[in-house]
Each structure stands twice: as structure tokens, then as C-alpha cells.
N, C-alpha and C positions, 0 to 999 in steps of 0.2 A: 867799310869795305875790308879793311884789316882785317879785324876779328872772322868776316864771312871768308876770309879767303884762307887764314890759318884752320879754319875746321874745315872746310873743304878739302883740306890738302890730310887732316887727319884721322878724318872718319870717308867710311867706304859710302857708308848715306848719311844724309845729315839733314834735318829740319827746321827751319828757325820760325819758331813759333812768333806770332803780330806782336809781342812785347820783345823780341829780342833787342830790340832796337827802339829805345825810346827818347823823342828829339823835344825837348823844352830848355827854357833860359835856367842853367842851378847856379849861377853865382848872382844873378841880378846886373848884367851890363846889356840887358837887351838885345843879344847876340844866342840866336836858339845852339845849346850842346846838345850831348850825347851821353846818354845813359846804355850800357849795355846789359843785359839781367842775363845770367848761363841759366836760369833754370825756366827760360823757356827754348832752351835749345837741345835735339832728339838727334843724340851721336850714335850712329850705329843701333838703333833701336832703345838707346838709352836715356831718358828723358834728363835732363841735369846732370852729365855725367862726373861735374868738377863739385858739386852739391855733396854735403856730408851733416855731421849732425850741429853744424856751428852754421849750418844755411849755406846758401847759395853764393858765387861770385857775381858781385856787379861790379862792372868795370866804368869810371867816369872823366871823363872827357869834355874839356872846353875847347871852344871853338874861338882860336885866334882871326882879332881885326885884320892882320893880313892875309886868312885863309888860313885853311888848317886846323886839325884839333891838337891838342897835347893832351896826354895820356895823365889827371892828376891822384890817382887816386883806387887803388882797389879791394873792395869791402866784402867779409863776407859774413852776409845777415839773414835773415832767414822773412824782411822783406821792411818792405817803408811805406810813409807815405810823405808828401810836399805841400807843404801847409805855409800859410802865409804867420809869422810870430813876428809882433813889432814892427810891421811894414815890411818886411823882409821875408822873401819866400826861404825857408829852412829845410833840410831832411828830418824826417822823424825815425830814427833805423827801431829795428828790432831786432837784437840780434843775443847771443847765447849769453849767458848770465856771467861768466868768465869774464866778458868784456866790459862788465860794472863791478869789477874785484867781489864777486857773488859766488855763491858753493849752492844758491837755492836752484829752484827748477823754472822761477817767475824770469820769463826773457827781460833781457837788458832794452831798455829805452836810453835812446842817445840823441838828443837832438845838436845838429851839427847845420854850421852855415857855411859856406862856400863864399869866400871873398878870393876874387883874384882868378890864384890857382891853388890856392891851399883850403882846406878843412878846417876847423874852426871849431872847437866840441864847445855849445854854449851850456848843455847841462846833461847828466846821467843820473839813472836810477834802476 
């Protein structure tokens, strides 16, 4: 509701595309979070307005046992996926080669676990 309310208030039209808002459990306590992706969201005609050549912002969010989310985290990748590694669901990012100390053009793979409320890099390449 945040996030919809701050672009609302910033663009004259705004769109939130079916993924802007994505609700699964990312640290593993059983408790469904919140993923937010900007580059399904259309500001003023602009499709991903905060989107540049190092990918998109996603913004990530757990949801506290006593209600609430807390804001832990915000990455920008140019996308992911959540794959189960070692019994443990994990992010897979992919994001600009910069972010694996890289000068090539092959994007960074960063697999990253969420314990808690913190991020966790379990390995890069």
C-alpha cells in the first residue's frame, strides 16, 4: 500500500502491472512477504521509470509475527528467480557484472538467502 500510494502521489497516471506486487514466504518462517519489482510499474507513460542499465529496483519486505512488514532490503537486478538450494528457498539475482567485481558483459549471478531480516550472499559468479 506504501509503494502504491507514494507513485500515486508522483505520477499523473500510473499502472501497476500483475507482478508489481509479489506475495511468497523469502526468508523461510512460513509467514507469506512481499516482493516489490518497479519494472512492472507504467509512471506517466513510462514503463520502469527508476530502471536503468544495472536493472530494475525491487524492493523486499518481510512480514512481522505481529503484523506489518519491515522494509529489508533494496536490489537492483535486471531479474531473479526462487529456487529451492539445500532445503532452503534462495534468490537467484541477476544483476550487472559490476556486482561480481566484473569489467565483462556476462551478468552477475548472486545467489542470496534471507534468514531473518537480513541477506545472506551464499555465493557469486
Amino acid at each position: 500500500m506504501f509503494e502504491k500510494g507514494f507513485f500515486r502521489k508522483s505520477c499523473k497516471t500510473v499502472d501497476f502491472g500483475p507482478d508489481f506486487v509479489k506475495r511468497f514466504d523469502i526468508n523461510n518462517d512460513n509467514i507469506v512477504d512481499v516482493v516489490i519489482d518497479h519494472s512492472a510499474l507504467t509512471c506517466d507513460g513510462v514503463r520502469g521509470p527508476k530502471c536503468n542499465q544495472d536493472g530494475c529496483p525491487q524492493n523486499f519486505y518481510v512480514q512481522a509475527k505481529e503484523g506489518g512488514y519491515i522494509m529489508i532490503a533494496t536490489a537492483q537486478v535486471y531479474g531473479y528467480d526462487f529456487v529451492q538450494y539445500f532445503g532452503n528457498m534462495v534468490f537467484m539475482f541477476k544483476m550487472h557484472p559490476r556486482f561480481c567485481e566484473r569489467t565483462d558483459a556476462e551478468p552477475c549471478e548472486m545467489r542470496v538467502r534471507v534468514r531473518g531480516t537480513k541477506f545472506v550472499t551464499i555465493s557469486k559468479k
